[in-house]
N, C-alpha and C positions, 0 to 999 in steps of 0.2 A: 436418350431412350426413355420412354415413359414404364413405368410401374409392370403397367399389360405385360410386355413382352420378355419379362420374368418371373411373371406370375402361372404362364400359360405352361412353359416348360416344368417349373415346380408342380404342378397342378396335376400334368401328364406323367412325370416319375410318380408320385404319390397314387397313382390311380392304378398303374400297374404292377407297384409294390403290394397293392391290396390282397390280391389272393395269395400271396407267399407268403406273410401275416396270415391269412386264415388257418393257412396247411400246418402253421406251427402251436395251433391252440385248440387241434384236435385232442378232444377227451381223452382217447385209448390210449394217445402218447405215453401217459403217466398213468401210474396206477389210482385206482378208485380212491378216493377219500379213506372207503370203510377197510382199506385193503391192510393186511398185516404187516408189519416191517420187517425189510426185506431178513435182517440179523436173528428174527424169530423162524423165519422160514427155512436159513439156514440153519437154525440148531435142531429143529423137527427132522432135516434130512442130515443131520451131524451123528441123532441120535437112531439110527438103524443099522441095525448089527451086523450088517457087511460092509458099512462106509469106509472109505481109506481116505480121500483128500475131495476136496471140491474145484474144479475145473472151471467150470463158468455158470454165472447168473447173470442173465438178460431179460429185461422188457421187453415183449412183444406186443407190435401195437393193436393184434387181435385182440387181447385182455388177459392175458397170462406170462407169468415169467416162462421160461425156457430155463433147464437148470441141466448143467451134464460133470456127473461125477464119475469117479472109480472108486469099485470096491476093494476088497480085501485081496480077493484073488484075481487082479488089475483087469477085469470087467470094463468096458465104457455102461453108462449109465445116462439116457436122455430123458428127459420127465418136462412136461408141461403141467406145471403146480398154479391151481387159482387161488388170486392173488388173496381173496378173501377169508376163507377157510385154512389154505397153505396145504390141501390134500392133492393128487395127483388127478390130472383131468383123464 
């Protein structure tokens, strides 16, 4: 067998791995450069006078964490905080 006829199949995985490489070096994925760390963000929502525990912090890939806490008097608590500020959208 010559060279070609393993060049062609490489050639054709590599070309259709292409867009599945792009989809994963979407900017929103992660947060901004200028964006605050995420352990500042939790002590801004650590530090209000009805918090009891924090449940989940996720990146959403519209450009905001998603954060859901419980208060004091066991409240669910859902907040969409940007990422830059760390205030509630």
């Amino acid at each position: 067998m010559n060279n070609r006829s393993f060049l062609a199949p490489f050639l054709a995985a590599l070309f259709a791995s292409t867009p599945l490489l792009a989809q994963t070096t979407n900017e929103s994925a992660v947060p901004p450069e200028t964006a605050m760390k995420a352990s500042a963000i939790i002590a801004k929502i650590e530090d209000r006078a009805d918090f009891r525990y924090l449940d989940e912090l996720d990146w959403d890939d519209e450009g905001y964490y998603q954060i859901i806490y419980y208060t004091k008097d066991k409240a669910k608590v859902e907040m969409r905080i940007n990422p830059v500020t760390g205030d509630p959208l």
